[in-house]
N, C-alpha and C positions, 0 to 999 in steps of 0.2 A: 388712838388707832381704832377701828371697825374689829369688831370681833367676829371674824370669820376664819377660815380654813381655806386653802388652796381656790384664795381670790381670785387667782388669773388661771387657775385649770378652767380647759372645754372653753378657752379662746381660740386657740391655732385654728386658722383659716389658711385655704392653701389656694392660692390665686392661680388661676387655670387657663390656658389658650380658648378662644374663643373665634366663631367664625364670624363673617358680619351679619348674618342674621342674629347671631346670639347676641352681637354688639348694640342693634337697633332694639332689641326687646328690651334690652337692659337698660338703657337710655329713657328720654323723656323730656319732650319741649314742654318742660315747667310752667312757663311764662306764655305759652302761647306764641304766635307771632313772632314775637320778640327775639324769640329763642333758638327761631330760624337761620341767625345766623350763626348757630356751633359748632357747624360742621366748615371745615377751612376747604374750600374748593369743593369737592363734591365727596362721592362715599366710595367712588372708583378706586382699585386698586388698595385697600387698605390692605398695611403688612399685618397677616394675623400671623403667622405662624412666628414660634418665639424664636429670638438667637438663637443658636446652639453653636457649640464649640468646637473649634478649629479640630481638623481633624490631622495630625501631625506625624512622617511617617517616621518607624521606630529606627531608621537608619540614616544618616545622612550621609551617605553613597560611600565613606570612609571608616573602618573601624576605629575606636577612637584609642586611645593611649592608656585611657584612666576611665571607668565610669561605677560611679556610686550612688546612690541614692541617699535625701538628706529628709528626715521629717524632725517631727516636733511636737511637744505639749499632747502626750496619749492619751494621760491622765488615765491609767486605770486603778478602778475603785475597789474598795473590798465589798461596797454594800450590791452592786450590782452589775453585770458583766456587759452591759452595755457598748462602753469605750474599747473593749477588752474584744467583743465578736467584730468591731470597727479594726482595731489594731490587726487583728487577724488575716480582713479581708486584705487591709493594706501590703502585709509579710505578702502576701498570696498575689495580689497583681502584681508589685513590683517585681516578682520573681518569673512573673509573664514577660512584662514588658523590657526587662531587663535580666535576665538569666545567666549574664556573665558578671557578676557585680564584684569591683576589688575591693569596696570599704561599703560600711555602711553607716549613718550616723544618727543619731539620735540627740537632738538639741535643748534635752532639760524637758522637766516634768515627765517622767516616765510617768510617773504615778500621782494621785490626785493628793495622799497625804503623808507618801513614804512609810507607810505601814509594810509589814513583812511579808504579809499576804497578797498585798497589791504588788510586792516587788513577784515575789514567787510566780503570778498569775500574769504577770509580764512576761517573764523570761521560759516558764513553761510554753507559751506562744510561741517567743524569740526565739529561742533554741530547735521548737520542732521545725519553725518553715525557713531559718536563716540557711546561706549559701554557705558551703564549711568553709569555701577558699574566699570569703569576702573577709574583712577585717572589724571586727565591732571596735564601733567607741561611743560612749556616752557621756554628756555632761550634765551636769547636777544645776535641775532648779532650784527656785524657791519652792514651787510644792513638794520636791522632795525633802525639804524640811521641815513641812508641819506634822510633825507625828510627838510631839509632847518629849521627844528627848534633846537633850543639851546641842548647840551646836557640833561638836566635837563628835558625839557618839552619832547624831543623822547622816554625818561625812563617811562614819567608819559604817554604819550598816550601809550607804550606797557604795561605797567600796566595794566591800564584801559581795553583794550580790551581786553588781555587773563586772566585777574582776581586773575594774581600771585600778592601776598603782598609784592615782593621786587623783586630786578633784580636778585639776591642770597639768595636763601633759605633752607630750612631742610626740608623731609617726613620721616617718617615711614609708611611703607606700608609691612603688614603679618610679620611685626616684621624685615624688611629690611630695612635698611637705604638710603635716596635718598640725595643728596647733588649734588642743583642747581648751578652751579656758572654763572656769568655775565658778561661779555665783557664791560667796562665802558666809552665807548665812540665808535667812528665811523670810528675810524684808523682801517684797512686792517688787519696790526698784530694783532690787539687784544690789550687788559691792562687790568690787574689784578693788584690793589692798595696793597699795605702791608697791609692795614686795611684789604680785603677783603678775601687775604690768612691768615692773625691771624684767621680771623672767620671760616676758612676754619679747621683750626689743631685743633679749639674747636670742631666743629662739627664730626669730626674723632677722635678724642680723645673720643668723647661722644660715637659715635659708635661701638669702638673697644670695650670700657669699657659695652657695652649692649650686645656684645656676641665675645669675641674675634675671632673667629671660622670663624664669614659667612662675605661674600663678605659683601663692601661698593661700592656704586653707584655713581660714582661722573661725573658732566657732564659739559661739557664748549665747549664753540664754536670752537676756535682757541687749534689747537694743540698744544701740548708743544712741541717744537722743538730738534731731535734729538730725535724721539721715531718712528713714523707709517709711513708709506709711504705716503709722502705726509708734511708730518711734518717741512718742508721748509720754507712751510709756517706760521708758529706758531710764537709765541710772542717773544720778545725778552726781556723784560721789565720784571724783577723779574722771571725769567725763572727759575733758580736755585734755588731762595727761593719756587718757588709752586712747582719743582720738587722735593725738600727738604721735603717739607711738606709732598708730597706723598707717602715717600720713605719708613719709617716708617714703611708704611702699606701695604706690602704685598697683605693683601686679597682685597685691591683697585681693581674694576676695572674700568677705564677712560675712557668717550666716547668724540670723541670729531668730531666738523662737519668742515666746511670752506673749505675743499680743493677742495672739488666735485670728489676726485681720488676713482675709483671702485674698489667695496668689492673684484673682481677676483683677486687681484696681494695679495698674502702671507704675505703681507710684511706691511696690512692694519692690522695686530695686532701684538704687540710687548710686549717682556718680558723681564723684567731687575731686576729693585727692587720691581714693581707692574704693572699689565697688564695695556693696551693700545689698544685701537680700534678706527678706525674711522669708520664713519659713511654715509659715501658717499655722495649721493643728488637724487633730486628728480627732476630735473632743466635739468643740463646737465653735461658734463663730461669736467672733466679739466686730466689733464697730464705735467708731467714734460718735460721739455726741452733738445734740440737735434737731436730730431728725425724726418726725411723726414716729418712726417705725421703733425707734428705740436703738441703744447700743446692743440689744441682746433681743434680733429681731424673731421673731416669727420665725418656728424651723430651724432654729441656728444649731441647732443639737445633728441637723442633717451632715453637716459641714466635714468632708476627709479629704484635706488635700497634701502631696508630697513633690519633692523636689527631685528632679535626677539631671546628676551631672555629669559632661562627656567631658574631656580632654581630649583634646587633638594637638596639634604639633604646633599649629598659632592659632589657636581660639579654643574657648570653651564656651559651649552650649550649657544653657541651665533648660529644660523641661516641668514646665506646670502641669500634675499632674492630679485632674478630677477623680478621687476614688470612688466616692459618693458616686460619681455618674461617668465611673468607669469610659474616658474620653481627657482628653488633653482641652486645656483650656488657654486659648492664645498660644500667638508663638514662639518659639522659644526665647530665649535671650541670648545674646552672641557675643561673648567681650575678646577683642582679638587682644593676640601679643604677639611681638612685647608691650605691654600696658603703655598708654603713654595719657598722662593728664587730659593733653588738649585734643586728642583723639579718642575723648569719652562720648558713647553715646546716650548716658541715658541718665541727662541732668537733669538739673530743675527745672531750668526754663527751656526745655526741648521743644514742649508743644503749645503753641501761642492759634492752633486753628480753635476756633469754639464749635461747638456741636450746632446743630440747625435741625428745622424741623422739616421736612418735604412737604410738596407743595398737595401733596393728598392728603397729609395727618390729616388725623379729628380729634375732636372733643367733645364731648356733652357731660348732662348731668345724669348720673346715676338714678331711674325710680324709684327703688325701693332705700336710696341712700338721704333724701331730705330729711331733714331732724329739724326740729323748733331750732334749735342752736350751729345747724350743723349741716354742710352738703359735701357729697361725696361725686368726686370726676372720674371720667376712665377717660385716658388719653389715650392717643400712637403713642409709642415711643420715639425720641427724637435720636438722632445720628451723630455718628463722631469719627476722625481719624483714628481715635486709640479709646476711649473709654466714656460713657455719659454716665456719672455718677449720682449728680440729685435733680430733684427739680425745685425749683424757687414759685408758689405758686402766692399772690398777690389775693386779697378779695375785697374789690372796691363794694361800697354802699353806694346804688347808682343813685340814690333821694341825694346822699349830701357830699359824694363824688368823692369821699375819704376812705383810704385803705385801712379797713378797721383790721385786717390780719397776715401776717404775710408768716409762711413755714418755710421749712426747707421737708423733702423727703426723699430718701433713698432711687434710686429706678428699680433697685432688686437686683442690682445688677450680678449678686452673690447667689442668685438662684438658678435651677436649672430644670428647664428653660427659664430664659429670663421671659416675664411676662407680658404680654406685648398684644393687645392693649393693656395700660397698669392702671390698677384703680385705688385712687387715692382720696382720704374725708378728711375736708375741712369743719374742725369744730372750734368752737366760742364766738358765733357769730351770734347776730338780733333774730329771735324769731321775726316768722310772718314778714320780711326783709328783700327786696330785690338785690343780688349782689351779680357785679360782672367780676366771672374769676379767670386772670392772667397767670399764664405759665408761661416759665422761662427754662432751658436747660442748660443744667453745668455740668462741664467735666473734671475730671478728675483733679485737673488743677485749674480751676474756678474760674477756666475760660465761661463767658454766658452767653450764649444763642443771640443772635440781632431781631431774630426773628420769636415772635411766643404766639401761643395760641390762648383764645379768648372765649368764654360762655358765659352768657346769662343765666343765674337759678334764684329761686325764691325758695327761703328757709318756711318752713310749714308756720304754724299757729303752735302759743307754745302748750306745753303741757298743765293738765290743770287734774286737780285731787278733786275728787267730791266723795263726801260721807253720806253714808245714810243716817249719822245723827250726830250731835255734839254733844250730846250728854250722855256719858256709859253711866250705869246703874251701879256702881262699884264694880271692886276687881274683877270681876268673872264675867262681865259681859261683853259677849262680841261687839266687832262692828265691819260692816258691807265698807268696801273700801271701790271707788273706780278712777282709773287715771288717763284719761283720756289724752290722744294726741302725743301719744308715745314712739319713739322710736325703734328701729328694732333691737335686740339684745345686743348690747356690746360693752357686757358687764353692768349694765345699768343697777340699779337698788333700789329699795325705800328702806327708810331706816327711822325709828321711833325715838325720839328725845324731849326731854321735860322743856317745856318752853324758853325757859332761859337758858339750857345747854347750848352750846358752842360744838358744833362734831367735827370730831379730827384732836379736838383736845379732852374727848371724854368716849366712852366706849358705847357703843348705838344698846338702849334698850333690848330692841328687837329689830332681825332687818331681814328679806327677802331679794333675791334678785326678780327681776321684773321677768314675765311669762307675757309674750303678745301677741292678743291676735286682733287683727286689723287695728293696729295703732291703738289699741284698749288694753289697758291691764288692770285685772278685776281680778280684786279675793277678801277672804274673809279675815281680818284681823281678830289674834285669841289670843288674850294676854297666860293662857298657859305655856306659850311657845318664846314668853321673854326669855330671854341671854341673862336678865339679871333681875329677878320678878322683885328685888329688892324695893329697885329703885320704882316702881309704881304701886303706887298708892290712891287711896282716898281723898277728896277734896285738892288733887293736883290738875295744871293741865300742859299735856303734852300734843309734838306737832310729829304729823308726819310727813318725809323729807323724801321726794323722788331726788337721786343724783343722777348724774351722767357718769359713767367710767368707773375707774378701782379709784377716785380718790374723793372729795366733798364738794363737788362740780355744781350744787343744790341748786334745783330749776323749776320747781315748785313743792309748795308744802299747803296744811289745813291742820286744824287743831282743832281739840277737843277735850271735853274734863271730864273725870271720872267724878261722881256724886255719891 
């Protein structure tokens, strides 16, 4: 490992709308010529201003029967009030936008470690801004059990504090059925005992037999896996038997929390034998894997979304509600009843259109985004009936016509605005290199565009060390360091190792982040500033190592010996 401190702090970049003049300055025909053809059609009418979200009105001409509000995963902390002035705001819109509310619900991880103080600075919130005729329930995550005491006693202090009679329990509420379930220990997946699912198909059995007709409310931390986006993460332990249970019942609808994955992607409710939703966070934002930007992108600590749900006489509305950006996000969801299987609208294979790009998009390449190794695009964003999720971006080597890199990354579609144009870096490519790079886009469920957009760029000249000597006079003398044909900062390094170290299997000497101006990075190496002056010595000799990124990316180095 690299011995540093807070590697990835003073990265967050916050991609920002742009008009088209900002877009052409940004840009750069690389290649000359060649590169004329990156823009698809012309530059007319390019969409700058970002999505933004649906604007949803707080009534649907009808009062409804039932309406409650559902969040999730608050996580507040003892070390900092962060999630805690988050939770706050949430108590505080919901009680805007909803002001009659008959339950309220909370779906596991109240708190980030179930400590006493994280409960306390919870319900000090909960209690000042809750509605008194609304009905609280909470159910217990797995973070509510990492606090260093026994199974047994983490159940009895969430007990205690939120004043549920058991970890798994029953309401009626306006002649609705509620059905608590409970996560039974402090494992990640989740568990659900066979004792706790039997209790589970009395209480639905009890329910259906109270009015076969209306929705049942069932709620549990950890999703059942193989249902909502996000659902990877779900239980594996009796998964079949409490899908089993479920199946039954049709007019079930399932909420469940743990992933942190945002209400925006379609794919966060599911219909099969009984609805499915999850319930996002109030915390930050997680995401699945593969993608340039990361599971744990850029901003994700922005992320406060909540669920509110209507009852009506045959259907129930679910609301996506943006806290973060105080606006509804998509529109509602509508599940009529009486539920009936083949009358589901919102299954797997619902939506077979792909996304497309219009016939204005552009593309080019980024100028200040060339790198020896690395080029960076700002596209349009491309279109969809319901959701563009990532883009698949291709980078042929037009010399020997071979796809030497192909990614997936995000649209951002979790942001707000989403960013439009989106600027995305291709890296691990040949310096000094012609590449033609092809974009594709997918939606949500990995329809892919017929159509993609295409640019020419050439990767710079790579980076090169030079010294002002190779022979330090022993330990104490400096040395002139320049690196030329540098990229801009994006975590880059140099880092000092004895010639035959291996890094990443041994701790850097000494190391710097790169500092650049015009593609140069110049300083004075002093070996009083080693991490570990042990290890240099006398009659050794060591290399120094320009990287790319937080990890041993090495794109050139130069060596030299102490005497």
């Amino acid at each position: 490992m690299k011995d540093k401190t807070n590697f990835e702090e003073g990265k967050l970049s916050q991609q920002k709308e742009m008009n088209r003049r900002t877009f052409l300055q940004k840009t750069s025909m690389v290649v000359g010529a060649a590169v004329g053809a990156t823009l698809v059609n012309s530059l007319t009418g390019l969409p700058v201003s970002a999505v933004s979200s649906s604007s949803i009105m707080n009534s649907t001409g009808s009062k409804p029967d039932l309406v409650f509000p559902v969040i999730s995963d608050v996580h507040i902390k003892a070390s900092n009030n962060q999630t805690l002035n988050k939770f706050v705001t949430t108590l505080e819109q919901l009680s805007q936008t909803t002001p009659n509310q008959d339950a309220f619900v909370v779906v596991g991880d109240l708190t980030d470690n179930g400590y006493t103080e994280e409960y306390d600075k919870f319900f000090t919130a909960y209690n000042a801004k809750r509605q008194t005729q609304s009905v609280s329930m909470f159910a217990i995550g797995n973070h509510d059990y990492w606090n260093g005491l026994s199974v047994a006693n983490a159940q009895q202090r969430f007990l205690e504090k939120t004043g549920m009679e058991s970890i798994y329990y029953h309401r009626v509420i306006k002649g609705y059925h509620f059905i608590i379930l409970g996560t039974e220990d402090g494992l990640t997946e989740g568990t659900f005992s066979e004792q706790q699912i039997g209790w589970l198909a009395e209480k639905l059995k009890e329910a259906a037999a109270d009015d076969l007709h209306k929705p049942i409310f069932v709620f549990h931390h950890q999703p059942i896996k193989g249902t909502i986006y996000g659902s990877e993460w779900g239980f594996s332990k009796n998964r079949d038997l409490f899908y089993d249970t479920l199946k039954a019942y049709p007019q079930v609808i399932s909420f469940s929390g743990h992933t942190h994955y945002p209400l925006d992607d379609p794919r966060i409710i599911h219909q099969k034998d009984f609805t499915s939703i999850g319930t996002s966070t109030g915390a930050y934002l997680w995401l699945e894997t593969g993608r340039i930007q990361g599971e744990v992108p850029e901003g994700a600590d922005i992320l406060n979304q909540a669920l509110i749900v209507e009852v009506h006489h045959n259907k129930v509305l679910i609301k996506r509600r943006d806290i973060h950006n105080n606006d509804w996000t998509g529109e509602p969801f509508e599940i009529k009843y009486p539920a009936k299987q083949n009358k589901f609208t919102y299954t797997e294979d619902r939506d077979k259109k792909a996304p497309y790009f219009t016939g204005d998009a552009m593309i080019s390449i980024v100028h200040d985004g060339a790198a020896a190794a690395g080029l960076t695009v700002m596209l349009t964003q491309a279109k969809d009936d319901l959701h563009v999720h990532d883009y698949k971006l291709k980078a042929k080597n037009v010399e020997t016509g071979k796809v030497e890199k192909e990614i997936l990354a995000f649209s951002e579609f979790y942001k707000d605005p989403i960013p439009n144009p989106l600027t995305l870096p291709i890296n691990g490519l040949k310096s000094n290199t012609l590449y033609e790079i092809e974009v594709y886009a997918l939606d949500a469920f990995a329809n892919q565009s017929h159509n993609s957009l295409k640019v020419l760029g050439k990767t710079s000249q790579g980076p090169a060390i030079t010294l002002s000597k190779t022979e330090l006079i022993g330990v104490g003398d400096k040395l002139d360091v320049i690196v030329e044909n540098v990229r801009v900062p994006n975590g880059d390094w140099v880092g000092l190792y004895e010639v035959n170290e291996n890094p990443g299997n041994v701790g850097s000497i000494w190391w710097m982040y790169t500092k650049v101006t015009d593609g140069t990075c110049s300083f004075t190496y002093d070996p009083k500033t080693n991490t570990y002056p042990a290890r240099y010595k006398e009659g050794a000799t060591y290399k120094l190592i320009y990287f790319y990124g937080s990890g041993y990316d090495a794109v050139a180095e130069a060596t030299f010996t102490v005497k």
